[in-house]
N, C-alpha and C positions, 0 to 999 in steps of 0.2 A: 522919835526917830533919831534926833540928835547930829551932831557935826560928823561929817567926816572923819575917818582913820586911816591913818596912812598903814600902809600891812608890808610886812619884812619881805626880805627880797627873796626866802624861803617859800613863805605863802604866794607872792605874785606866779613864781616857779614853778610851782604845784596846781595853782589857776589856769595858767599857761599849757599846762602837760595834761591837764585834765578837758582841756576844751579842744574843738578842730574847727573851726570858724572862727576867723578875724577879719581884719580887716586892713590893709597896707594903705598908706598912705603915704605921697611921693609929690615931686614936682613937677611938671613937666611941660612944653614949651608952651602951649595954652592955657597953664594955672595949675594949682594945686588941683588931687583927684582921693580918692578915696575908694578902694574897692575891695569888697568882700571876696575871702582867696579860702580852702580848704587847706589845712597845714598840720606840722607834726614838729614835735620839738624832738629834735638830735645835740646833744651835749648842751652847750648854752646858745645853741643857735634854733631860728625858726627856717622851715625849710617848707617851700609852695611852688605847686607846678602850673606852669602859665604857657600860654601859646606864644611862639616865637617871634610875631609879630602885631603882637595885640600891646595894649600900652605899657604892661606890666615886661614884657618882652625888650619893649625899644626902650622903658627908660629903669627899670628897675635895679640893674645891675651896674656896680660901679659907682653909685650915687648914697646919700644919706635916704635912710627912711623912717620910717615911724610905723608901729605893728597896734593894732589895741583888740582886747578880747573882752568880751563883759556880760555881766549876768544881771538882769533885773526883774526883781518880783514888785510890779504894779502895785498888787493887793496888799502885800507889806508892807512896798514903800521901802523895798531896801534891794542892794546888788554891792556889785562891785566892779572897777573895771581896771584890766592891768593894761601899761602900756609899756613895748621894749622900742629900744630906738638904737639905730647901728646903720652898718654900709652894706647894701646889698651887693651879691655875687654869685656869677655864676658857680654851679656844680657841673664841672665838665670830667673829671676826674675818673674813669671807668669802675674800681674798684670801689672806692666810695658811693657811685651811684649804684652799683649792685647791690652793696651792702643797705645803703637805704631803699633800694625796692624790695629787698626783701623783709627788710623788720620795720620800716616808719616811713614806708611809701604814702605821700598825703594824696589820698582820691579824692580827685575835682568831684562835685555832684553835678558839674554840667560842662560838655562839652571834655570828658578825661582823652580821651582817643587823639585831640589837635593838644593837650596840656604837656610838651613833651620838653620844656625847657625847665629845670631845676633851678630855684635862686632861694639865697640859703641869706637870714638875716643875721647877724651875727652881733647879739646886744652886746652896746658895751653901756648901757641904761637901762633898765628892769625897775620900772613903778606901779606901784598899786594904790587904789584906795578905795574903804569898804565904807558903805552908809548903812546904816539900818544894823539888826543884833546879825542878820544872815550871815 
């Protein structure tokens, strides 16, 4: 199986653009949280739609966060997982949000209809690390 490899910030990039489930990770008044969000990468930002007053809603914006996406195969005993870390912010912007509903709209798989609030991560950290030959 062997050690760990750290993967260039090309590969993490391409990890990232290739996948649409992650996971946000944030602080919030009762402790860290961690929640799986549907998403799409726009330039070097992650961009996930949340409901306006669900936790992602009240603390996600204007704060530090932490994004991870990752693949693991069991059977081989091999994956990878990237992680971006930046400030989230709102997308209130009209032009900009038409232009991402119409080419990298992220579809919630639950709950899209109340998902009507845009927050866009905007990495200024991109890491990856890959185990196994995968």
């Amino acid at each position: 199986m062997g050690d760990p490899r750290e993967l260039s910030y090309e590969k993490c990039r391409e990890l990232l653009s290739d996948s649409e489930v992650g996971r946000v990770a944030l602080c919030t008044d009762s402790g860290p949280q961690i929640l799986p969000v549907n998403y799409s990468v726009v330039d070097d930002s992650i961009v996930f739609r949340t409901a306006p007053y669900g936790v992602l809603g009240t603390y996600a914006w204007n704060t530090r966060l932490a994004f991870e996406v990752d693949h693991i195969d069991h059977e081989r005993q091999q994956g990878w997982s990237v992680v971006a870390t930046g400030t989230g912010t709102m997308i209130e912007e009209a032009d900009e949000l038409a232009v991402i509903r119409t080419f990298r709209d992220p579809h919630p798989w639950a709950g899209g209809a109340s998902r009507l609030l845009y927050v866009r991560l905007l990495w200024t950290g991109l890491t990856g690390r890959q185990v196994g030959s995968g």
